[in-house]
KOLPANU-234222 format. One line per 3 residues: for each residue x, y, z of C-alpha. Coordinates in nm, 4 decimals. Layout:
REM KOLPANU-234222
X Y Z  ...
***
This chain:
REM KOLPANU-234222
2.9029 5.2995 -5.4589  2.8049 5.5305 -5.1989  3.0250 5.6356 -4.9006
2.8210 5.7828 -4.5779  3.0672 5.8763 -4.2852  3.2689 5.5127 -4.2253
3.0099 5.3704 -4.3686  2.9965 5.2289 -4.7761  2.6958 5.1079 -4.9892
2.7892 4.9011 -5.2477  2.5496 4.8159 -5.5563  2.4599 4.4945 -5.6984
2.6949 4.5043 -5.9560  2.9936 4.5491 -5.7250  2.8341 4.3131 -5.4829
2.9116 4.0727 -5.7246  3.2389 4.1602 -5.8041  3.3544 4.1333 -5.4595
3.1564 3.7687 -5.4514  3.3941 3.6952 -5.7095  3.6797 3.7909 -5.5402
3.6119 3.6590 -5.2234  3.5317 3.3219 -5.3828  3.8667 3.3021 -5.5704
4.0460 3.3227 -5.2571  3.8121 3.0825 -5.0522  3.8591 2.7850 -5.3155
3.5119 2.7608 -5.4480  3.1696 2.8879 -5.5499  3.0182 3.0390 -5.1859
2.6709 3.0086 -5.0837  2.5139 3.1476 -4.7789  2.5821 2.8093 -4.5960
2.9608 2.9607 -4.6011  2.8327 3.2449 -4.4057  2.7204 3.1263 -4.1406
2.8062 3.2972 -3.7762  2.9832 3.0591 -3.5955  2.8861 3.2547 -3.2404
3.1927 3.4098 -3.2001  3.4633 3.1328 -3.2302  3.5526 3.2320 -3.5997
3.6931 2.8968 -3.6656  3.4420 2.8072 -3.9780  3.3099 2.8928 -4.3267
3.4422 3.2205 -4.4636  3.4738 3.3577 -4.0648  3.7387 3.1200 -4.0161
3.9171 3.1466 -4.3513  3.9524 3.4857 -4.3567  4.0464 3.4544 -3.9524
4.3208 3.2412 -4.0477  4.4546 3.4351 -4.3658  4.4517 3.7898 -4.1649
4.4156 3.6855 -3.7980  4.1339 3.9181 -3.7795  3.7849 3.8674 -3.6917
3.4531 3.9562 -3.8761  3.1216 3.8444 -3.8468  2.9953 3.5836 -4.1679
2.6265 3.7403 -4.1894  2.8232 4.1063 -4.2814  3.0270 3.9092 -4.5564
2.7335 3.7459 -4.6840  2.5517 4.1147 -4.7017  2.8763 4.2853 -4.8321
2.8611 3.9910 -5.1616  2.4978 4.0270 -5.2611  2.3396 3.7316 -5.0750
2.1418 3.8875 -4.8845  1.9703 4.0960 -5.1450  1.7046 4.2629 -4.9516
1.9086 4.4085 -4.6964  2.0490 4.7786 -4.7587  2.2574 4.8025 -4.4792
2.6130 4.9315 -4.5759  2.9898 4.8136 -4.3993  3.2257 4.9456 -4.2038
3.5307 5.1366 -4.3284  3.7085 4.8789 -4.1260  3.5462 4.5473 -4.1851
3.6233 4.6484 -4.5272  4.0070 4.7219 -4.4273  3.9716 4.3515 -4.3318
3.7961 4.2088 -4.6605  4.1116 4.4013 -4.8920  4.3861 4.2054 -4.6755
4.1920 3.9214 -4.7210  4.2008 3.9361 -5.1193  4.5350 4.0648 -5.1202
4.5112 4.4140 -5.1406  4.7408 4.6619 -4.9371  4.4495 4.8819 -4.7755
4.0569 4.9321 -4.8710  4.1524 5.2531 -5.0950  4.3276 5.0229 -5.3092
4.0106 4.7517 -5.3381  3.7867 5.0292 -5.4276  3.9894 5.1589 -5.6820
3.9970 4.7549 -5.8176  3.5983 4.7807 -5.7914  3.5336 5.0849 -5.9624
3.7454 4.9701 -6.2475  3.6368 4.6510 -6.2983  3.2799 4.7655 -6.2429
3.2936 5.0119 -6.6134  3.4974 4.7006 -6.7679  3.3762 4.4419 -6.6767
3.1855 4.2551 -6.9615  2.9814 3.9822 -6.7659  2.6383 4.0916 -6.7832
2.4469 4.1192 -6.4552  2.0755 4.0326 -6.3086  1.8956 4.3010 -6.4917
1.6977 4.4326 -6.7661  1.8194 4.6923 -7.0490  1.4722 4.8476 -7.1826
1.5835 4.7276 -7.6023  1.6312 4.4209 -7.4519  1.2620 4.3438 -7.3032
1.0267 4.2025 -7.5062  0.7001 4.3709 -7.5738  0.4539 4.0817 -7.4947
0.5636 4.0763 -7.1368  0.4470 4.2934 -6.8226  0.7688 4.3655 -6.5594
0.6866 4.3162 -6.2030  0.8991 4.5674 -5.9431  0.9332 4.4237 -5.5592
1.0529 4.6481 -5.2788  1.0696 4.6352 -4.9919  0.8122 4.7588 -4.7375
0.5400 4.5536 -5.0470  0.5355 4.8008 -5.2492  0.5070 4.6526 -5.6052
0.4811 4.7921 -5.9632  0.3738 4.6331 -6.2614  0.4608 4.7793 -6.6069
0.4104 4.7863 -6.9529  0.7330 4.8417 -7.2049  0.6216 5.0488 -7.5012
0.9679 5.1275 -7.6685  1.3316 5.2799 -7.5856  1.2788 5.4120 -7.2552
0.9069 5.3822 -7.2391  0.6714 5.2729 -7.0089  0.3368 5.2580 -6.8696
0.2205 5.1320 -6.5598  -0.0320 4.8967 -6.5297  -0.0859 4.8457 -6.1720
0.0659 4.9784 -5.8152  0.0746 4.8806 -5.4767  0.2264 5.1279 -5.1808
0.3870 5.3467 -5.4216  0.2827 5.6890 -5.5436  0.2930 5.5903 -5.8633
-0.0531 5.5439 -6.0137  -0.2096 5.2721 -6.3410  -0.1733 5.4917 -6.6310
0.1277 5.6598 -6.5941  0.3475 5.6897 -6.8443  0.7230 5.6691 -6.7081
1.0967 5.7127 -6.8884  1.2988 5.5081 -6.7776  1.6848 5.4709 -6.8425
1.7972 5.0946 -6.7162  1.6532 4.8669 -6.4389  1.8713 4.6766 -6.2044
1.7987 4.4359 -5.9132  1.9732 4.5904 -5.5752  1.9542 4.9505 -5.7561
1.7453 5.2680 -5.7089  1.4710 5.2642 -5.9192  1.4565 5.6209 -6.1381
1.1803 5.7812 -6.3171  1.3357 6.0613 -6.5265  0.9919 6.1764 -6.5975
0.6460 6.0690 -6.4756  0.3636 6.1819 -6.7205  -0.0551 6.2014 -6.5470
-0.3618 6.2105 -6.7415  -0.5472 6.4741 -6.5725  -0.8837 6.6688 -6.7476
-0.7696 6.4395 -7.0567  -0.4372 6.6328 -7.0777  -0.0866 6.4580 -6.9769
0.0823 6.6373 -6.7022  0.4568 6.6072 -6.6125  0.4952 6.5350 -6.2345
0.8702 6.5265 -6.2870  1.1016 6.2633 -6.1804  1.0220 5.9647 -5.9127
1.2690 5.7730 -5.7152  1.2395 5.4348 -5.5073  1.4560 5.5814 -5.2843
1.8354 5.4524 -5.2055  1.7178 5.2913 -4.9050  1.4332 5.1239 -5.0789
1.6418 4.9575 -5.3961  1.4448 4.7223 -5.6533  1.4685 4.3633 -5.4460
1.2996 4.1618 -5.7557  1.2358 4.1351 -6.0718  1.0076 3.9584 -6.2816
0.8401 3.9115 -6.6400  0.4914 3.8395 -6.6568  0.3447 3.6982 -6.9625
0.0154 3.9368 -7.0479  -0.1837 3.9190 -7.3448  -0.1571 4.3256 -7.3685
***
């Protein structure tokens, strides 16, 4: 989670947590149907639930972005739509649903969209969406190893060889070193970010005979 003025960015994992949350309290299993802006009568979906439980009003569309279903939009919320959300689920103020978040985000044992490097298998190619079409395709060696094997709109180039801790839909995508062949010698060019504002939207395995 990142906090910018009145403003909070939430990752995927959170996201999901507050999905969770939010479903709980609305009866069922939400889909983006549930959403839906009812043009400022708040009297349907999750506008008019959470209308009637707090008798205040917030739009559907920034619920929808707040619980991860709208995955390739960054945009963060408002200290107090999010005032609203906690009284909504219960909680006496937002401090007191971010402290819920944080800790069920390091204990919670459900096992989110994503890929842990030990756990990708070496006969498959990953393929990285962002936004803006920028793509990368890569090649898992071992541990934290990787080498990419194409890129489009990224300054990335085929060849490199990248270390790479974890990849997560909705997160930052982080280099912790970027090695160049250059005069057939490898050359670190240091670390390489997506950038916060440009998170990884999708991800994919590709079967490749490499």
């Amino acid at each position: 989670m990142k906090i910018k003025g009145n403003t909070f960015y939430f990752t995927f994992r959170e996201k999901r947590i507050i999905k969770s949350m939010v479903d709980n309290v609305y009866g069922k299993e939400t889909t983006p149907a549930d959403y839906d802006t009812t043009g400022g009568d708040y009297d349907m979906g999750i506008e008019g639930d959470i209308k009637g439980k707090t008798g205040e009003n917030v739009s559907g569309s920034t619920i929808e972005r707040l619980v991860g279903l709208r995955e390739k939009e960054v945009k963060g919320v408002s200290r107090s739509t999010l005032s609203i959300v906690a009284k909504y689920l219960g909680f006496n103020g937002h401090e007191r649903l971010l402290d819920y978040i944080e800790y069920s985000s390091v204990h919670r044992s459900e096992k989110e969209p994503g890929f842990n490097v030990e756990d990708l298998v070496r006969q498959h190619a990953i393929r990285l969406s962002f936004n803006e079409n920028k793509v990368l395709i890569l090649n898992y060696h071992n541990e934290s190893s990787f080498e990419v094997i194409s890129s489009e709109n990224t300054k990335l180039k085929a060849c490199d060889k990248l270390e790479v801790k974890h990849i997560d839909a909705g997160e930052e995508f982080i280099c912790t070193r970027v090695l160049r062949q250059h005069n057939n010698r490898w050359i670190s060019l240091g670390t390489y970010k997506s950038g916060s504002d440009n998170p990884v939207s999708c991800i994919e395995l590709l079967k490749t005979e490499l």
